[in-house]
N, C-alpha and C positions, 0 to 999 in steps of 0.2 A: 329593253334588251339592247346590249353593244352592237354595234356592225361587225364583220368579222370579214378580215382580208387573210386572203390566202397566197402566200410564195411560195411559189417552185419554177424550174426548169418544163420546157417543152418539151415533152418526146419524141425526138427525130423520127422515129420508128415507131412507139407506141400511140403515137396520135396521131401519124398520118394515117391513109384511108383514100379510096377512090370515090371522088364526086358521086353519088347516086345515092339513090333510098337506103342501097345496102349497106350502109355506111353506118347507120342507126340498129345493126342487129351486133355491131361492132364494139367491144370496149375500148374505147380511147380514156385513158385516167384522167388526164384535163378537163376533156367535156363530160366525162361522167364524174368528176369530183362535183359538179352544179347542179345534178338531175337527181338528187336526193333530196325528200321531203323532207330532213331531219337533220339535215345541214344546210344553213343559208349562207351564200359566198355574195357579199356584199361588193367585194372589189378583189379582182384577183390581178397581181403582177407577177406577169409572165414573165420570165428569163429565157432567153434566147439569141442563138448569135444570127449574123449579119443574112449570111447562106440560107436562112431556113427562116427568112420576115414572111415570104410569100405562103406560109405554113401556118404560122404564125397568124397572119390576117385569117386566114381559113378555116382556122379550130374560134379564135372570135366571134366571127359569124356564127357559125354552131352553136357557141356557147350564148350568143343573142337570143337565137330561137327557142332553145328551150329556158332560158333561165336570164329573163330581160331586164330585172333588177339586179345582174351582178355587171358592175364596170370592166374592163378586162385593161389593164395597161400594161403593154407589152413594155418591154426596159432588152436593151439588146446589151450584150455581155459576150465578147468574144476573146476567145483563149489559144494562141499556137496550138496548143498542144491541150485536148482536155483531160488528155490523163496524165497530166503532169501534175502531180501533188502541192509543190511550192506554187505553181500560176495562179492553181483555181482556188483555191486558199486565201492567195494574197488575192487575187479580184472581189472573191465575195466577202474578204475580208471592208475591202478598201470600201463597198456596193452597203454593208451593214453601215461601217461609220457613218457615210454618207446618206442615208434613208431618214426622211424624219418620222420617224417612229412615235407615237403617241399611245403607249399601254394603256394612259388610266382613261381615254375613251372610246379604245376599239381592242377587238381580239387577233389573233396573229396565229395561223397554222401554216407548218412549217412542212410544203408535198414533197416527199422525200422517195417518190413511187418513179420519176422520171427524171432524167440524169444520169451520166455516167454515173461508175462506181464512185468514182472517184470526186465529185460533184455530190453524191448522198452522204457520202464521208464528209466530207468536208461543212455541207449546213448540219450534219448531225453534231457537229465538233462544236462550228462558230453558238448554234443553239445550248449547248449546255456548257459552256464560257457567257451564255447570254448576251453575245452580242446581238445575236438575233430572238426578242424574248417573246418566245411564241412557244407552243406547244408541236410535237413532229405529227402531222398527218399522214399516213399509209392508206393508200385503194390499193385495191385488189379484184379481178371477175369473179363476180357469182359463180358459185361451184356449180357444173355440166352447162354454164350459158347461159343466154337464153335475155342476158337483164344487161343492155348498153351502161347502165348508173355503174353496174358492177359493188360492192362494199367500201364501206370506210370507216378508220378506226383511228384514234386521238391520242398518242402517247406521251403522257408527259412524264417530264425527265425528274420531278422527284417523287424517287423509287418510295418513298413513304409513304403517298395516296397507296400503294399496291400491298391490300394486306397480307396476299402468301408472300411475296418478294419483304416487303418490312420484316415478316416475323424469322426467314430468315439471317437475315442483318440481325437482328436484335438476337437470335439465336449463335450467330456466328460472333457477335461481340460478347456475350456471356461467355462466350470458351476460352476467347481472347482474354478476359479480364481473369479467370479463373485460373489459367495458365501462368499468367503475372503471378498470380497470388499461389502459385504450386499446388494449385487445389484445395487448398485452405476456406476454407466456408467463413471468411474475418464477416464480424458485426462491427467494428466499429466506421459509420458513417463517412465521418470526413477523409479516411484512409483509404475506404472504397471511391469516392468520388476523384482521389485522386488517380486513381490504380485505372479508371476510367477513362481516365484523360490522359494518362500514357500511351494506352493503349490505341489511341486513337494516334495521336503522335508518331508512335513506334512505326505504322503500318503505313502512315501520308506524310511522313516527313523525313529527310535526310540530314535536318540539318542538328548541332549539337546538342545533347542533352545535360542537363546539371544536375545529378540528386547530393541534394544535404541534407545533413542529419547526423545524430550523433555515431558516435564507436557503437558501432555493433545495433544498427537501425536497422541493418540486411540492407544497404547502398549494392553491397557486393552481390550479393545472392539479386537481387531486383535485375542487375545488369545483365547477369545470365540470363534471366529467363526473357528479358526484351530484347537480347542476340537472339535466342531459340525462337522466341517468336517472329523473328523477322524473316529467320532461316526456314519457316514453315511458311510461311507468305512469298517466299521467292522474295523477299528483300535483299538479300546477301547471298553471297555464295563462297564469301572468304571464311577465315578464321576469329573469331575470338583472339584479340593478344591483351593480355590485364597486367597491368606493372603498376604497383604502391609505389608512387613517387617520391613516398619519405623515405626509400631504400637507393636513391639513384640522388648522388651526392659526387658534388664536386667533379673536376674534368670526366669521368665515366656516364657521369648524365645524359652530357650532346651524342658521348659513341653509342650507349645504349637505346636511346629513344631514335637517333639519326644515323646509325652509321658508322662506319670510316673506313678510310681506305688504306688498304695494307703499306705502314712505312710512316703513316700519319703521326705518329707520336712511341716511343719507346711501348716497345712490348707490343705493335700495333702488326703481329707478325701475317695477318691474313684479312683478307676482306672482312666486311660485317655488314650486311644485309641493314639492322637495326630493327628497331620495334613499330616503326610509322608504316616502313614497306613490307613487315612479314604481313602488317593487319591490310594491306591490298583489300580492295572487293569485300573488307569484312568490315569488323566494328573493331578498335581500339578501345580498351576501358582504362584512364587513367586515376586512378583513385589515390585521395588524400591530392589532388591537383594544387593544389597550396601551397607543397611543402615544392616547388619548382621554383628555381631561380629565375630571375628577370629575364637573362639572356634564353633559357629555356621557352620560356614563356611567348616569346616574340617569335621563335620558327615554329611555337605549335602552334600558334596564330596563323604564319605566313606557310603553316601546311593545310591550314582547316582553309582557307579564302583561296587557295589558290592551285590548294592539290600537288603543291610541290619545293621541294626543298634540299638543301647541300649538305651532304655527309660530310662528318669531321675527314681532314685533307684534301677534298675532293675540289677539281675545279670545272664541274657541271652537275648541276641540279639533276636531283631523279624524281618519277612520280607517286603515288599510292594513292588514290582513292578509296577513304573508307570512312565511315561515322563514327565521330567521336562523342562517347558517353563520361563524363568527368563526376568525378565523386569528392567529397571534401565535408570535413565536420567541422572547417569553421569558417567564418561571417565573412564572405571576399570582401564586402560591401564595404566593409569596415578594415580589412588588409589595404584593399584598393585608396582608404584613407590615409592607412599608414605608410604610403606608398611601397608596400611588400609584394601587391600583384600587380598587374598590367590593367589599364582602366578600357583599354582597346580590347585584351582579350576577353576581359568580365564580360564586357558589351556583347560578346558574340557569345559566350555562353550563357546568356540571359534571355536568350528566346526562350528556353524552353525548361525552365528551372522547377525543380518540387521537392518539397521540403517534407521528407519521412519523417511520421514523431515517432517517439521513442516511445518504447514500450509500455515506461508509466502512466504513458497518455493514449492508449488504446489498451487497459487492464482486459474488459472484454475481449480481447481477442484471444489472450492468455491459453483459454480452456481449450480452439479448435488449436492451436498452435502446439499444445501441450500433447494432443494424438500425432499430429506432426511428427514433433520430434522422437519418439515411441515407435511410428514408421520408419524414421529415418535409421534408428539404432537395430529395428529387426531389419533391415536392408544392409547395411554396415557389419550386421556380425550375428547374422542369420540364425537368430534366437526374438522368440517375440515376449517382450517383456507387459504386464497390463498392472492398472492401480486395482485394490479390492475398493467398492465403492465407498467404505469410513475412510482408507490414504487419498483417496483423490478428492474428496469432500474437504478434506483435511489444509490436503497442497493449496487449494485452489482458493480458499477460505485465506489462507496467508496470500499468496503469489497474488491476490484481487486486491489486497488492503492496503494499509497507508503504511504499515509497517513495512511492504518491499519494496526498495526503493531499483529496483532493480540498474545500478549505473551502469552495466555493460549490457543492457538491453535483451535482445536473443542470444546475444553468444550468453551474458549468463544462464537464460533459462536453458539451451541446449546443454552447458553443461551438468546446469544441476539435474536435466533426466538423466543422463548420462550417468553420474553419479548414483542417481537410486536405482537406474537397473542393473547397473555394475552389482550391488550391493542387497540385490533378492535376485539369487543363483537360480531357484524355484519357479521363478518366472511371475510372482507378484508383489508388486511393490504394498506394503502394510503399512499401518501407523505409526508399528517404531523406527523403519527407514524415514519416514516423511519428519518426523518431528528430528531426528537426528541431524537430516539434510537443511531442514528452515532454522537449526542452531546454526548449523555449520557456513548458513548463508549469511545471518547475522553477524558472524565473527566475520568474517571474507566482509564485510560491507564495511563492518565498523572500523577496519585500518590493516589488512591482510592476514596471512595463514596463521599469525600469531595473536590471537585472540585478548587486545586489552583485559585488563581484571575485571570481571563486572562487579565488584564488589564498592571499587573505590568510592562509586556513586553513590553508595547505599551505607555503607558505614564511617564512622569517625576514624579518626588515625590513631588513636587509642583501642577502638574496637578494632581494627586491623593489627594494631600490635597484639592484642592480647589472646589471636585468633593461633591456635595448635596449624603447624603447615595442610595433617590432615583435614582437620575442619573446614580450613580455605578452601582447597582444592574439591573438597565433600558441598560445600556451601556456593561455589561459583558453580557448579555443574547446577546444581538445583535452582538456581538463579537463572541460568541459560534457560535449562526446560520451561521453566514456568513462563518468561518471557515468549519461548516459542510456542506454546499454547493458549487455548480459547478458554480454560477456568482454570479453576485453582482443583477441581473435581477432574478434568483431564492432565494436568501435572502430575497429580496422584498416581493416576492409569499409569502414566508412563515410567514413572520413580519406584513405583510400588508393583510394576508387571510379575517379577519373580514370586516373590513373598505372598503375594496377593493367591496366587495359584495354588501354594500349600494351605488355605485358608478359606473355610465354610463361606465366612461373611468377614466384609470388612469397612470401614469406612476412610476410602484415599484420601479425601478433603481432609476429614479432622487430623489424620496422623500425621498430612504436612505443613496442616497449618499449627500445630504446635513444635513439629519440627522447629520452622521459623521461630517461632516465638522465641526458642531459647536465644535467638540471637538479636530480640528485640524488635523485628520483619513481621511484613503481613504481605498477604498478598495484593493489596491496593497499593503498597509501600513499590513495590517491588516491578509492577507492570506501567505505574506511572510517567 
């Protein structure tokens, strides 16, 4: 078993006592931290000033008689002023460096029972800085008396031994993360791990954040919700100001983002505050940070390190403090080579950098994001739109696969629910809005609102001459569907939906696969 030394302060007041027997029906926290069978005080260094040695020697004594294997060394420590917060600070500051401390073969509790206020603050502080690495010990009397040892109790300062205090932490950072994530229940792993360690970030840190990722990762929507969250933590108490830097072009750049002062340049008819000092106390978000010029680049630098900077015409600096969160979908690393960004400002926005994948590379998360935005459009226009379970089997069967490449990430999925609940008035989305909408995405994918032929690929230039305009326009439609579907039996469903209903029995498959045939097509031909 270790030895175990105990530091604290003497008790001017709590440990003195008048010479006699009665003296022992008395708690003194010094002498009764040693009269415990279940705490051995090996050596205790007493703190105490110059005034109160003769005190000092007298609680020693005490602590001899009853408890003759603990050393007691007194260390005298006087202070002007003990409730002065800078003194006693810097003394027990100065008292830890200087202490040779030996952890790995003794233990260290830290009596925080005696001492000014201002003296428990202060070893509570230096101990969980670890300059002093010991655990806090608390005495306290026996409740109605009666016991000179009085109680004692061992606090140590990480709050993870404590399993109701841990489970709240681990309960207060699920909310945190889940909040990041707008409530979204995401499966995909490395996305969470990241959304984790924002979070942590977000609420212990002020200094700049980086997300990159492509168009439409949600960079923008993430920054909100790590202002909101900070704004629930008492982090901030300014504004939100968000400016796309690819909109802020040539001399209006320095007035927009800095300023200027009325008369500074034509048309410069009034003050301007600017966007660095409305975001005061708050967060700034500049997104697309990339598309800033050099000279821009160098006062957002010399505003993040220094909290301050010169409006266009101005000739004295103003200040703003507030955390800057920077957005950009492309490689600075690689600007910073071509010399297009600042290699000083990259450096400062590299502490705390993460990199959102894009949607094709978290397919799983598709399906909670898909209720999402279903939420968000009965919020926006107070109608609740829902899939019947064959269209959302349907969408999600496509939107998971290899076939969606989705290149605008969320903004295209939120449009395209947007789309299909536009387009079931009824309030449910069916099979033939779904199949209509994943043609409609295909063509949008494959080179904008004007849908390449899909024919070219499929037939000779001969067969395309020899094709009636009807037949084309009858034959690329049917080409569309069958690509947007899972057989040649659900192409049918959806080509043959009318016809099919005037009719007992039929078979979709065979009547469109002889469709094709007249034009030489099959359906292996066609989905290839």
């Amino acid at each position: 078993m270790r030895p175990t030394t105990v530091i604290g302060f003497l008790g001017s007041t709590l440990d003195a006592s008048k010479f006699g027997p009665s003296r022992w029906s008395k708690w003194r926290p010094t002498v009764g931290l040693t009269m415990h069978e279940d705490l051995r005080v090996d050596r205790l260094v007493l703190l105490h000033g110059t005034r109160h040695e003769r005190l000092a020697h007298y609680v020693a004594e005490d602590i001899a008689s009853v408890s003759p294997e603990t050393r007691v060394e007194p260390h005298v420590l006087d202070f002007t002023d003990p409730w002065d917060f800078e003194e006693v600070y810097g003394k027990l500051l100065d008292f830890a460096r200087a202490y040779p401390f030996d952890p790995e073969s003794e233990d260290y509790l830290i009596h925080i029972t005696t001492g000014t206020h201002v003296a428990q603050i202060c070893l509570f502080l230096l101990s969980e800085a670890h300059y002093l690495p010991g655990r806090l010990l608390q005495t306290q009397p026996s409740r109605g008396g009666g016991s000179a040892a009085g109680n004692w109790n061992a606090i140590d300062l990480d709050l993870s031994r404590y399993d109701s205090i841990a489970t709240r932490f681990a309960a207060d950072r699920a909310e945190g993360t889940s909040f990041l994530k707008s409530g979204i229940d995401t499966r995909n792993a490395a996305f969470n791990a990241m959304i984790d360690e924002i979070e942590q970030v977000a609420i212990r840190s002020r200094a700049p954040l980086l997300l990159m990722g492509p168009t439409g990762a949600g960079k923008s929507q993430l920054a909100r919700r790590i202002y909101e969250l900070k704004r629930l933590k008492r982090q901030v108490k300014g504004p939100l100001v968000e400016v796309n830097c690819a909109t802020l072009k040539g001399d209006s750049a320095m007035s927009a983002l800095f300023g200027h002062r009325k008369g500074a340049f034509t048309g410069a008819a009034a003050d301007r505050a600017g966007l660095l000092r409305t975001a005061d106390t708050g967060v700034l978000f500049l997104d697309e940070i990339g598309e800033l010029g050099l000279d821009e680049q160098a006062m957002i630098l010399r505003a993040i390190e220094d909290k301050r900077f010169l409006p266009v015409g101005a000739d004295r600096e103003v200040e703003s403090e507030f955390q800057l969160i920077a957005g950009t979908n492309r490689n600075l690393a690689a600007c910073v080579a071509e010399g297009n960004f600042r290699d000083d400002l990259y450096a400062r926005l590299n502490l705390w950098t993460f990199a959102l994948p894009s949607l094709a590379e978290r397919r799983e998360d598709i399906a909670p994001n898909l209720d999402y935005e279903l939420d968000r459009h009965a919020e926006r226009e107070g109608d609740r739109i829902t899939f019947n379970k064959e269209a959302r089997d349907r969408y999600l069967d496509f939107a998971t696969s290899g076939q969606a490449r989705w290149p605008g990430n969320f903004r295209d999925l939120a449009a395209s629910v947007t789309r299909m609940a536009t387009f079931s008035p009824e309030g449910r989305i069916n099979v033939e809005c779904v199949t209509t909408e994943i043609a409609r995405l295909q063509r949008l994918w494959r080179g904008g609102t004007e849908a390449p032929d899909p024919l070219t690929d499929l037939l000779t230039a001969g067969q395309m001459e020899a094709l009636d305009p009807f037949d084309r326009v009858q034959l690329a439609h049917v080409v569309e569907t069958c690509r947007a579907s899972r057989s040649l039996s659900d192409a049918g469903r959806t080509l043959f939906v009318a016809s099919r209903r005037q009719r007992s029995s039929t078979n979709d498959a065979d009547r469109l696969r002889k469709y094709l045939a007249r034009f030489d097509l099959s359906w292996a031909h066609i989905i290839d």
